[in-house]
N, CA, C and O atoms as a Tinker XYZ file with bonds, in Angstrom:
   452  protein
     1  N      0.852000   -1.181000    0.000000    73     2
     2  CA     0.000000    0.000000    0.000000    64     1     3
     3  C      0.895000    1.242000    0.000000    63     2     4     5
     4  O      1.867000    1.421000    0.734000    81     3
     5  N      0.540000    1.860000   -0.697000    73     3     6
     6  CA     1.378000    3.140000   -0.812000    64     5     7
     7  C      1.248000    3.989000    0.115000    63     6     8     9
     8  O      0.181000    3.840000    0.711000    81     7
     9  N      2.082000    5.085000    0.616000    73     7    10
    10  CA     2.069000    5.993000    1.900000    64     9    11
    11  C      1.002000    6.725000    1.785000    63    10    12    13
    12  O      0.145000    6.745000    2.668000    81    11
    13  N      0.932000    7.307000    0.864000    73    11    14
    14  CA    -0.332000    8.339000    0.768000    64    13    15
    15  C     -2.112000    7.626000    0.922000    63    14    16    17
    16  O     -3.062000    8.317000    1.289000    81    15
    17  N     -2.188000    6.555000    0.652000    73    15    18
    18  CA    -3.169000    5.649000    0.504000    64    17    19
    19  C     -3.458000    5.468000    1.973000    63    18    20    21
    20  O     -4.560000    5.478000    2.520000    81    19
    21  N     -2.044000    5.269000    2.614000    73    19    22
    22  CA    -2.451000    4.667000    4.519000    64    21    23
    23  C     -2.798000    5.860000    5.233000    63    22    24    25
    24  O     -3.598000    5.955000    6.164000    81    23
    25  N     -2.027000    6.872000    4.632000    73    23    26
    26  CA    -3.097000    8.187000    5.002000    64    25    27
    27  C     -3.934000    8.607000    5.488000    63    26    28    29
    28  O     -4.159000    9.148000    6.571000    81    27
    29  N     -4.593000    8.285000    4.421000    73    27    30
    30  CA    -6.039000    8.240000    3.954000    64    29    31
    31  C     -7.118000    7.171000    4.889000    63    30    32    33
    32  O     -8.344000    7.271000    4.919000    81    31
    33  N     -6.353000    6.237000    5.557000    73    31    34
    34  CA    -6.860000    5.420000    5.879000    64    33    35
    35  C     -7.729000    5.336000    7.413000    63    34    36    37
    36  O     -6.709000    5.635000    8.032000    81    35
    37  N     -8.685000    5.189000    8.435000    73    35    38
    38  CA    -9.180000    5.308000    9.318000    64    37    39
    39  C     -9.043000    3.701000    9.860000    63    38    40    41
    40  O     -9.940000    2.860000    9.904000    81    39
    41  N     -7.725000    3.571000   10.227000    73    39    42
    42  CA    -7.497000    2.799000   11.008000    64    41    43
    43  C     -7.783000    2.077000   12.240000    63    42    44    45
    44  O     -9.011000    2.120000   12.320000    81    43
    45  N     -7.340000    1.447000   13.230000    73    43    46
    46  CA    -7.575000    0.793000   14.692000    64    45    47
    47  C     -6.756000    2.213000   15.136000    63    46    48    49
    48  O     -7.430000    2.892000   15.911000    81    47
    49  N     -6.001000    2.546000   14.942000    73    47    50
    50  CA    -4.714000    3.337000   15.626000    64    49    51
    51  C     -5.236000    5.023000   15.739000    63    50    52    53
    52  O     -4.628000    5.908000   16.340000    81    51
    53  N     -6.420000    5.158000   15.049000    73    51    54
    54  CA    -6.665000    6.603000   14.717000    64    53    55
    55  C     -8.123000    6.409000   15.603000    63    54    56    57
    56  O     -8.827000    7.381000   15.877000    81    55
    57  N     -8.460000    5.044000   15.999000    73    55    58
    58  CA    -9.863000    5.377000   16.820000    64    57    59
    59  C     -9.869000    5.509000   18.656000    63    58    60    61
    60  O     -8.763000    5.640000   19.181000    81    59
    61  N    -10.759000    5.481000   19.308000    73    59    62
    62  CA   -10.889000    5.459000   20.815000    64    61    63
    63  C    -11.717000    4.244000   21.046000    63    62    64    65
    64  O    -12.942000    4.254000   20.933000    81    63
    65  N    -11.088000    3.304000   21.340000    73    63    66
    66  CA   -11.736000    2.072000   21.586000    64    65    67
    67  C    -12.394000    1.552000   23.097000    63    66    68    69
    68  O    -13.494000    1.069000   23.363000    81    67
    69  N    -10.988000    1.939000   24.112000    73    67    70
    70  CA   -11.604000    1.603000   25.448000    64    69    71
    71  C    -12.247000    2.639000   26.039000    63    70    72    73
    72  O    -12.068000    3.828000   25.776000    81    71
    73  N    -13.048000    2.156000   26.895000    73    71    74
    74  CA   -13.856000    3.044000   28.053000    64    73    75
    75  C    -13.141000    3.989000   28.607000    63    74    76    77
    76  O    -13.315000    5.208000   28.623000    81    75
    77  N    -12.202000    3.233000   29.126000    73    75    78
    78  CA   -11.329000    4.395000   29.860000    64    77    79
    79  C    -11.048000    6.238000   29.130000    63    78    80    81
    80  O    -11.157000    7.295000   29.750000    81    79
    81  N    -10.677000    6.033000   27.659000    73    79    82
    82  CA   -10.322000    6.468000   27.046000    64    81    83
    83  C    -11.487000    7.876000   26.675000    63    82    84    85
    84  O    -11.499000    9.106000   26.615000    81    83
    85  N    -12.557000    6.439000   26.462000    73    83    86
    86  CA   -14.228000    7.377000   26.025000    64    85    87
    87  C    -14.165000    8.687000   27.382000    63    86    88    89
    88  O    -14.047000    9.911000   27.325000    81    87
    89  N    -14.327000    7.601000   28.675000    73    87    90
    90  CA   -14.552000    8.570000   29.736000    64    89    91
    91  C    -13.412000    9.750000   29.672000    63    90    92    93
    92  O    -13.783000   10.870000   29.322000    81    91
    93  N    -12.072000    9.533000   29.993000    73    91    94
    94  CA   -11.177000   10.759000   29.712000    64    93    95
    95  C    -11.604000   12.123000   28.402000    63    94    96    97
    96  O    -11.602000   13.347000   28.536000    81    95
    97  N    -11.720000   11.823000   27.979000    73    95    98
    98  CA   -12.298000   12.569000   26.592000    64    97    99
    99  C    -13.600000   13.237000   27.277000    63    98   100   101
   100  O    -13.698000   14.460000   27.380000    81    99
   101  N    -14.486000   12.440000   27.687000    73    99   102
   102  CA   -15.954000   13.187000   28.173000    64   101   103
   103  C    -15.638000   14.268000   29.136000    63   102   104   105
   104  O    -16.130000   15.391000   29.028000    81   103
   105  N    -14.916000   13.969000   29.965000    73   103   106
   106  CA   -13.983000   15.292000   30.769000    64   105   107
   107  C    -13.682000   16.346000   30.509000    63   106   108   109
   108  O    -13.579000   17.201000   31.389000    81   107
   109  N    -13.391000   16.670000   28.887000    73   107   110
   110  CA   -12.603000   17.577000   28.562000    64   109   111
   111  C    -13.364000   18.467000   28.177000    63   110   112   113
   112  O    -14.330000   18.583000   28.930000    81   111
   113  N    -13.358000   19.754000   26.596000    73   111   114
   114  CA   -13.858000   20.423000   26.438000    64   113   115
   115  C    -15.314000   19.814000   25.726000    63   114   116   117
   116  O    -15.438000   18.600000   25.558000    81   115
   117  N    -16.049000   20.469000   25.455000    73   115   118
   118  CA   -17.505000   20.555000   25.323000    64   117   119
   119  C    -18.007000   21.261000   24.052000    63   118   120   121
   120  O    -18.165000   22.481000   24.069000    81   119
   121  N    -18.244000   20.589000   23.030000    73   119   122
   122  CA   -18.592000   21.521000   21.601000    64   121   123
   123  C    -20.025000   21.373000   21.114000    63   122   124   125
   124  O    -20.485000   20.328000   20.653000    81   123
   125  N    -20.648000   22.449000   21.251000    73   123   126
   126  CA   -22.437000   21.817000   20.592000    64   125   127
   127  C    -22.380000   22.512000   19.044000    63   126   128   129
   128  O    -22.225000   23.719000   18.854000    81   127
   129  N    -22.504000   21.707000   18.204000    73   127   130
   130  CA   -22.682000   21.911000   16.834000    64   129   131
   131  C    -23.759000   21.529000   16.324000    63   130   132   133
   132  O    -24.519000   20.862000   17.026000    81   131
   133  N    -24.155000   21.881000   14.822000    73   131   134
   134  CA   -25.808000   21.414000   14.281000    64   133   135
   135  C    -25.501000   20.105000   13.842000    63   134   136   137
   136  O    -26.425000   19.670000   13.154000    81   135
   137  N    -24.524000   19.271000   13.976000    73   135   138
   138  CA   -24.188000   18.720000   13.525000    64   137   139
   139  C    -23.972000   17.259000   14.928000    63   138   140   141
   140  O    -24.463000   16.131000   14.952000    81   139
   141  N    -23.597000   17.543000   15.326000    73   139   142
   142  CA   -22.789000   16.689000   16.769000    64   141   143
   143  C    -22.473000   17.446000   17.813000    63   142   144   145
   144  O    -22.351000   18.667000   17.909000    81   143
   145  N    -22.336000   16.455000   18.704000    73   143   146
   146  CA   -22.146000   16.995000   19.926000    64   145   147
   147  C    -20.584000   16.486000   20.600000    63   146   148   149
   148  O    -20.472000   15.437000   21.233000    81   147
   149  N    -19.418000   17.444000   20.332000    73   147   150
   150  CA   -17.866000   17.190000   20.274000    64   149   151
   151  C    -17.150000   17.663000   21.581000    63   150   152   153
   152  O    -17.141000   18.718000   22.215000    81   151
   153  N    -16.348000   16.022000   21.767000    73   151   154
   154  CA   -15.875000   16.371000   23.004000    64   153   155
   155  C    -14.348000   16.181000   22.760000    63   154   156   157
   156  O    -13.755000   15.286000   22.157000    81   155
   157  N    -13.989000   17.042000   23.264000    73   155   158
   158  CA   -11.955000   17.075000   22.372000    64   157   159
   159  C    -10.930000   16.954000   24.393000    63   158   160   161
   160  O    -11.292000   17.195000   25.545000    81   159
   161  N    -10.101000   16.639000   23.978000    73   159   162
   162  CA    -9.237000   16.546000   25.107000    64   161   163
   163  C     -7.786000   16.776000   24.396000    63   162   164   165
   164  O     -7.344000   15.903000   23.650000    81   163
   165  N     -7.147000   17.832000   24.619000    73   163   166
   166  CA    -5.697000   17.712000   23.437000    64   165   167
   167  C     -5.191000   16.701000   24.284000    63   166   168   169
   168  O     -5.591000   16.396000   25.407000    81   167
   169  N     -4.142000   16.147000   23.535000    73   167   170
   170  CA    -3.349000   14.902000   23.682000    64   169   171
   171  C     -2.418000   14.936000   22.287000    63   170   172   173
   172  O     -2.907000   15.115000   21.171000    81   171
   173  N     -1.038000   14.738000   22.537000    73   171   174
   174  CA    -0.177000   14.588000   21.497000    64   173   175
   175  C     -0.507000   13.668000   20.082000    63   174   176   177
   176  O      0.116000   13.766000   19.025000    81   175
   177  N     -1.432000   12.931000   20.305000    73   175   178
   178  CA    -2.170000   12.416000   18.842000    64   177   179
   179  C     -3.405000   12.246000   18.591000    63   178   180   181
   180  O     -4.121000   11.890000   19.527000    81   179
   181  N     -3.878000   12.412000   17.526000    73   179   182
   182  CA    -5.055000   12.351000   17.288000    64   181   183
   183  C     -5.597000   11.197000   16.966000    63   182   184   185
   184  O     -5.133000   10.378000   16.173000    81   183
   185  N     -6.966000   11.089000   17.816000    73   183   186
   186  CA    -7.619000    9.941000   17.670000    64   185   187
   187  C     -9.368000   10.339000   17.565000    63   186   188   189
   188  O     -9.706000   11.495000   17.309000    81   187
   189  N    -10.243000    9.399000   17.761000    73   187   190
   190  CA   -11.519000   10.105000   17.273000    64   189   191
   191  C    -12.589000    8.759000   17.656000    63   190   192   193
   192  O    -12.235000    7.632000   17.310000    81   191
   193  N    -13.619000    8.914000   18.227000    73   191   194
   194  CA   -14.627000    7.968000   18.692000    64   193   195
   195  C    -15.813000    8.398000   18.237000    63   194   196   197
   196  O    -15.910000    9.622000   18.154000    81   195
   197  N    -16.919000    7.643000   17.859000    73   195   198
   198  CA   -17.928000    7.964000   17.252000    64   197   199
   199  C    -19.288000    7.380000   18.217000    63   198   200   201
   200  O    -19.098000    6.429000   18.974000    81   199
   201  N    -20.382000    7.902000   18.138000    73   199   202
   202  CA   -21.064000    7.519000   18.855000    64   201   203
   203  C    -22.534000    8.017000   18.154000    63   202   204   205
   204  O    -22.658000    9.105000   17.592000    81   203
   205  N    -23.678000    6.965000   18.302000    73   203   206
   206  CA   -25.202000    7.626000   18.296000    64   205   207
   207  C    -26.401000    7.294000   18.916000    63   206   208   209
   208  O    -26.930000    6.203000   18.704000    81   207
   209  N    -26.944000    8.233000   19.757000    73   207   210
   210  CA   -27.941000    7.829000   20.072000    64   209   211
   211  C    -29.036000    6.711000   19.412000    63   210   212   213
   212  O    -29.033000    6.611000   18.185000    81   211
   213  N    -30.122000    5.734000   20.323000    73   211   214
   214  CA   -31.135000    5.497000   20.254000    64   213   215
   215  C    -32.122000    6.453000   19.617000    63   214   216   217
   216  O    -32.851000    6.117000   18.683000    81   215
   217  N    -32.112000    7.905000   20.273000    73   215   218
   218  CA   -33.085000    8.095000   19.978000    64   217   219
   219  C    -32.825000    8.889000   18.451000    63   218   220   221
   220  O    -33.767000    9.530000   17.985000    81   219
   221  N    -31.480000    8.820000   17.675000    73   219   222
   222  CA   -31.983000    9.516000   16.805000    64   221   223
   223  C    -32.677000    8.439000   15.569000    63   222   224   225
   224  O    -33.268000    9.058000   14.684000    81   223
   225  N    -32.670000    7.412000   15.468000    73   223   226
   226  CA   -33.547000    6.691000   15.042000    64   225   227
   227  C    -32.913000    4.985000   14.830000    63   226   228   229
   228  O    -32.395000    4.267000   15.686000    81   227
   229  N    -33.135000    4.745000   13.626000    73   227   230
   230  CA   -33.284000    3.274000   13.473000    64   229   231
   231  C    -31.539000    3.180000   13.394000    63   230   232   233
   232  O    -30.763000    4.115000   13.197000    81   231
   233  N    -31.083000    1.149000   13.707000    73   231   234
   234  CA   -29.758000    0.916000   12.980000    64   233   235
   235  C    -29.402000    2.081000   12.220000    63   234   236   237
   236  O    -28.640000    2.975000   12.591000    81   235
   237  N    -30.235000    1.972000   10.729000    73   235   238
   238  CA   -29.503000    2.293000    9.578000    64   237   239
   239  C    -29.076000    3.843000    9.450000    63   238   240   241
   240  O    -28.007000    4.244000    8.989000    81   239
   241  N    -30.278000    4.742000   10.023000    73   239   242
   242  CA   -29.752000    6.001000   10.531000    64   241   243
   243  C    -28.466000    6.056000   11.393000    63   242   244   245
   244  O    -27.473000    6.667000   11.000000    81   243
   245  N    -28.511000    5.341000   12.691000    73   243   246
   246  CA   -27.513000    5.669000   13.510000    64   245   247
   247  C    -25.953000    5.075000   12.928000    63   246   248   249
   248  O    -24.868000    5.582000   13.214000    81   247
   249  N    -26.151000    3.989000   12.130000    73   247   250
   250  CA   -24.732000    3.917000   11.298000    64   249   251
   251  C    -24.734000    4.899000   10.258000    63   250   252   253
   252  O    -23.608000    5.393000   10.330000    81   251
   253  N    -25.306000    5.419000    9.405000    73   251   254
   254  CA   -25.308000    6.690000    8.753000    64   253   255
   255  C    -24.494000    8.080000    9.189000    63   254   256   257
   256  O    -23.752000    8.885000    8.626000    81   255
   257  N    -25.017000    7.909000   10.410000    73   255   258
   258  CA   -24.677000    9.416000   11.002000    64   257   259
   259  C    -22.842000    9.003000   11.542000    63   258   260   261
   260  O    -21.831000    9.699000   11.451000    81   259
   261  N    -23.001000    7.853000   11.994000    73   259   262
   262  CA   -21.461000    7.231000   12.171000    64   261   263
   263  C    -20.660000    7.515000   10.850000    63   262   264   265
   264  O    -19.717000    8.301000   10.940000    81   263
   265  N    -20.900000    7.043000    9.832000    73   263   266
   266  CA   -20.407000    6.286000    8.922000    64   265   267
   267  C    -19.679000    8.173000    8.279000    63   266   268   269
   268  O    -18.557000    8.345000    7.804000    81   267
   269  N    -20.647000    9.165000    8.471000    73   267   270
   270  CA   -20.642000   10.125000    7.894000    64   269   271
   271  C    -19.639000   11.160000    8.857000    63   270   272   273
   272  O    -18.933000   11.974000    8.262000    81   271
   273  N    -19.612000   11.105000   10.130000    73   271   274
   274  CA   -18.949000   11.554000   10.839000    64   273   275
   275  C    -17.466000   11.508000   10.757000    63   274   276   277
   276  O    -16.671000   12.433000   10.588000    81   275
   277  N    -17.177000    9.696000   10.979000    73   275   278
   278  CA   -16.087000    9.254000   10.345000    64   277   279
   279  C    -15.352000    9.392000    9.395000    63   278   280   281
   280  O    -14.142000    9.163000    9.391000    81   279
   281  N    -16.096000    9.832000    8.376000    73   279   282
   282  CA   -15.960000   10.430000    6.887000    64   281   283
   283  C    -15.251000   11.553000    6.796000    63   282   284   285
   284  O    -14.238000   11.736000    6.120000    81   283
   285  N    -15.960000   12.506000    7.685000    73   283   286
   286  CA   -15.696000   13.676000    7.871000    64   285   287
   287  C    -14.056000   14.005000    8.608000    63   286   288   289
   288  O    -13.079000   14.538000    8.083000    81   287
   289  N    -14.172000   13.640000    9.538000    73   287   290
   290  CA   -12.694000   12.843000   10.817000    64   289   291
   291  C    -11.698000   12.527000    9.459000    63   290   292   293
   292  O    -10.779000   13.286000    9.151000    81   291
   293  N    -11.976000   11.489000    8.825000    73   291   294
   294  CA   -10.581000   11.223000    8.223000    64   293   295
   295  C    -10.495000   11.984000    7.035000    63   294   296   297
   296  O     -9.515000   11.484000    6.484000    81   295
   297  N    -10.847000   12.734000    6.422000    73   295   298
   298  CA   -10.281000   13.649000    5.304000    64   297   299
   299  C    -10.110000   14.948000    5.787000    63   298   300   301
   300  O     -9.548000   15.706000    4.996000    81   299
   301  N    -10.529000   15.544000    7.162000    73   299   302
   302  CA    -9.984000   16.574000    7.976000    64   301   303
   303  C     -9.364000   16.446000    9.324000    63   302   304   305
   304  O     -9.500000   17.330000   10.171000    81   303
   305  N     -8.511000   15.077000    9.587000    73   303   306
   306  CA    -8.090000   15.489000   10.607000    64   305   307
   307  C     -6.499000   16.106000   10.883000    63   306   308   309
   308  O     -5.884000   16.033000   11.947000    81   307
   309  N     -6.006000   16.758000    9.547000    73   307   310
   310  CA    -4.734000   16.871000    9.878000    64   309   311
   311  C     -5.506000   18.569000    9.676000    63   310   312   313
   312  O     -4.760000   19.546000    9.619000    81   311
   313  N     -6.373000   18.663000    9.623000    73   311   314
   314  CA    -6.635000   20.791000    9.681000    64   313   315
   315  C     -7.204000   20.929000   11.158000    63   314   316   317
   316  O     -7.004000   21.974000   11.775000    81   315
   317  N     -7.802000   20.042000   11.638000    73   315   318
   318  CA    -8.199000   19.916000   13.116000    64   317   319
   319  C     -6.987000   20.215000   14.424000    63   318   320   321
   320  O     -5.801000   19.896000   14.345000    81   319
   321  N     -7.490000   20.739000   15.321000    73   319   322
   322  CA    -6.066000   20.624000   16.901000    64   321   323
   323  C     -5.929000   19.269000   17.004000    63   322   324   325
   324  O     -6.849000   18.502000   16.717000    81   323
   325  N     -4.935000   18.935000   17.363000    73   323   326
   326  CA    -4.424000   17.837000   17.733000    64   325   327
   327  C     -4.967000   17.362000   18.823000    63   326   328   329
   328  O     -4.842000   18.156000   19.756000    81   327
   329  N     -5.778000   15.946000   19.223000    73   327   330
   330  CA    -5.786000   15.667000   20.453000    64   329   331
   331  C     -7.020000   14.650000   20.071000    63   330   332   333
   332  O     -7.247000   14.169000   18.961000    81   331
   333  N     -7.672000   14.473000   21.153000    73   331   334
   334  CA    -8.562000   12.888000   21.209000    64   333   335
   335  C    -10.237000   13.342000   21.256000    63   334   336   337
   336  O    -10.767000   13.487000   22.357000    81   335
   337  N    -11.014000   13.550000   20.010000    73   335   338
   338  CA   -12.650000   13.666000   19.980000    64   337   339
   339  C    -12.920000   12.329000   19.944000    63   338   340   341
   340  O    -12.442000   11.210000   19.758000    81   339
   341  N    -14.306000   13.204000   20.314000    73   339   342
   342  CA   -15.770000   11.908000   20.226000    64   341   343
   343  C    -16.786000   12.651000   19.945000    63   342   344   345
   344  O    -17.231000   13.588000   20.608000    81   343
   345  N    -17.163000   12.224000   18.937000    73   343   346
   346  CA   -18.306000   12.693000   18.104000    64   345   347
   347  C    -19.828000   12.109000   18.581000    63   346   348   349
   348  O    -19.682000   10.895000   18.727000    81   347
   349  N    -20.823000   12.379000   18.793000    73   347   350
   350  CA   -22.137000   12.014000   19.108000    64   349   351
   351  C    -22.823000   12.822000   18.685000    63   350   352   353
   352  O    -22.938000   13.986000   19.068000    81   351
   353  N    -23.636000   12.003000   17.395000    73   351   354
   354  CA   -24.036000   12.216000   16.391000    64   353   355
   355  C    -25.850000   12.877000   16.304000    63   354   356   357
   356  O    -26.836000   12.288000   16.748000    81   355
   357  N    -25.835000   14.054000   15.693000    73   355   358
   358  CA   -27.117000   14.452000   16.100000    64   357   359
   359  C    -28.038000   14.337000   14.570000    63   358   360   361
   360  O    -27.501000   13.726000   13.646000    81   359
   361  N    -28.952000   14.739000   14.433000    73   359   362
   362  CA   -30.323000   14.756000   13.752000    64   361   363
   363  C    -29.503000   14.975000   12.164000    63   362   364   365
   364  O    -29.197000   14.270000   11.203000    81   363
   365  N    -29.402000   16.173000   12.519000    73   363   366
   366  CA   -28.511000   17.239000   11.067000    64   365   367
   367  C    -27.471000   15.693000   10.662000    63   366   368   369
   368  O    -27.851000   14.860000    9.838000    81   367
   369  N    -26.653000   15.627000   11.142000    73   367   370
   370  CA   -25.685000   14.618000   10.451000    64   369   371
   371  C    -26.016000   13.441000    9.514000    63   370   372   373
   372  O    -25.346000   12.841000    8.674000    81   371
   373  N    -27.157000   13.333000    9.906000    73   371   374
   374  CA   -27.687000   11.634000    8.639000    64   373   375
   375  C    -28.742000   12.795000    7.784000    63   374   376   377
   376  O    -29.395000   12.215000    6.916000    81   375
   377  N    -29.023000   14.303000    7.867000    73   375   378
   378  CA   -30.058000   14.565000    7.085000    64   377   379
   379  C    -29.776000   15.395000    6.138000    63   378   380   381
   380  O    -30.314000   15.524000    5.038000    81   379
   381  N    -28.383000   16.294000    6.892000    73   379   382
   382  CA   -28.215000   17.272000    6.251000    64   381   383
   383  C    -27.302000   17.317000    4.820000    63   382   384   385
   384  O    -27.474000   16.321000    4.117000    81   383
   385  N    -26.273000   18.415000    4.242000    73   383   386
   386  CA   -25.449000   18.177000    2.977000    64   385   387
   387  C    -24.263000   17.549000    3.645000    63   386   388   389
   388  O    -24.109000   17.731000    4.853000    81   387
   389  N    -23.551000   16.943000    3.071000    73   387   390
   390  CA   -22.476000   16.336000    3.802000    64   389   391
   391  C    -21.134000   17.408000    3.398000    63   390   392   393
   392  O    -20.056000   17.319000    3.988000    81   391
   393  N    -21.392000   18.397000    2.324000    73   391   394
   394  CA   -20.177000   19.372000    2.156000    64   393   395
   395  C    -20.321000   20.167000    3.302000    63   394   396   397
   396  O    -19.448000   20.531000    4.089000    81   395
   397  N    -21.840000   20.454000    3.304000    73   395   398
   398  CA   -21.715000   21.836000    4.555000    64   397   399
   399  C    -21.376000   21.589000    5.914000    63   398   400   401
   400  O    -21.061000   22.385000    6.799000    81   399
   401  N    -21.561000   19.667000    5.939000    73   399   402
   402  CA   -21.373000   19.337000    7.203000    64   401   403
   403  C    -20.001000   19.515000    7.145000    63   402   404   405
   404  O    -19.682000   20.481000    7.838000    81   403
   405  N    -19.111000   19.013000    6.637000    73   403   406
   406  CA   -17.624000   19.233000    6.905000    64   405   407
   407  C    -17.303000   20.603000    6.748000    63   406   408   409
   408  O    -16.406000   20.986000    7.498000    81   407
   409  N    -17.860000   21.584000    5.861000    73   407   410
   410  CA   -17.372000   22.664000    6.271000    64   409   411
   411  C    -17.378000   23.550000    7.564000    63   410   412   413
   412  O    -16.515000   24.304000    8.014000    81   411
   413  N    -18.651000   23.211000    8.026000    73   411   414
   414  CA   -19.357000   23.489000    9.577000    64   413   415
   415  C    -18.590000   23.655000   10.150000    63   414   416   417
   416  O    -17.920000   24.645000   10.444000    81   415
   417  N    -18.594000   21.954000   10.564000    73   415   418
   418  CA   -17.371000   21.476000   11.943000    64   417   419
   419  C    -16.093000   21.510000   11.421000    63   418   420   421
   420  O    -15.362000   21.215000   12.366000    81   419
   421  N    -15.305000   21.741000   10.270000    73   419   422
   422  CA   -14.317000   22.293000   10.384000    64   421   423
   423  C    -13.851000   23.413000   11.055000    63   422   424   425
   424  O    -12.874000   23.481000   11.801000    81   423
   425  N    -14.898000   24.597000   10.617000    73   423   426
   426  CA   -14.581000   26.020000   11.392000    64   425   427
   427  C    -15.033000   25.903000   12.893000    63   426   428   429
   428  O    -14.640000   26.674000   13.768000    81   427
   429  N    -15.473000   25.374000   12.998000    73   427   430
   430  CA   -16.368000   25.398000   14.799000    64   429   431
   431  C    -14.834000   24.288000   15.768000    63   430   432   433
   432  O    -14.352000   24.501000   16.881000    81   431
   433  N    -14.462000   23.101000   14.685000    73   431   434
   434  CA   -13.815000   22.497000   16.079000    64   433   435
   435  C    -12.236000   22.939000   15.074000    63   434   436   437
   436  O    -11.485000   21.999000   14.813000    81   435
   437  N    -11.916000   24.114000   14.667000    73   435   438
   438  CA   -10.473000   24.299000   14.223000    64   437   439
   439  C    -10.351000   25.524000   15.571000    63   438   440   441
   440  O     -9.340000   25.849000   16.194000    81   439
   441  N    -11.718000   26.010000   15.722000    73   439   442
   442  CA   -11.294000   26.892000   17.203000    64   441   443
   443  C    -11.203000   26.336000   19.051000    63   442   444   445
   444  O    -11.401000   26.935000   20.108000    81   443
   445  N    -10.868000   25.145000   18.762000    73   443   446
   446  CA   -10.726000   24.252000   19.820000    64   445   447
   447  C     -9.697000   24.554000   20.584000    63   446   448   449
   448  O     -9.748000   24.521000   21.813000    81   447
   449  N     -8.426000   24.953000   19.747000    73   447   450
   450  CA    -7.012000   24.808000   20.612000    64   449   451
   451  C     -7.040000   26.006000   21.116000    63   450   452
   452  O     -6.141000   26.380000   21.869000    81   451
């Protein structure tokens, strides 16, 4: 695989897997967007956890709004502050444009640091 390709890639190494990790992160700062609800903790690398409510609707929505979040995370996370989000995924994210969504939360969580 070529360098630029692994890049690109949304790896095991780029996510927040344990609890421990989730909870540390929930600690930190606090972002309400139309989009998600972002919780950042700087930390020397960046990593990123995804999450969605029950109530915003069925499976296929709540992997949607994942799937799209994630999306978003790996083709902007080198313009993002450095450090460890978790995304929890609101209404707007499975409904809305997916350009405006990344443009959104680009400007809203690039004023994080």
């Amino acid at each position: 695989m070529a360098d630029k390709e692994r890049t690109r890639h949304f790896g095991k190494g780029l996510r927040l897997t344990r609890e421990g990790e989730i909870r540390r992160v929930m600690g930190g700062r606090k972002k309400e967007t139309r989009w998600a609800t972002v919780f950042f903790l700087p930390q020397q690398e960046t990593r990123a956890g995804f999450s969605a409510r029950k109530t915003l609707g069925n499976a296929v929505l709540r992997n949607r709004a994942r799937r799209r979040l994630r999306e978003f995370f790996r083709q902007n996370r080198n313009a993002l502050p450095t450090g460890w989000y978790l995304f929890i995924a609101k209404e707007e994210s499975v409904r809305g444009d997916f350009s405006e969504m990344c443009r959104g939360l680009t400007e809203e969580l690039s004023q994080l640091s």
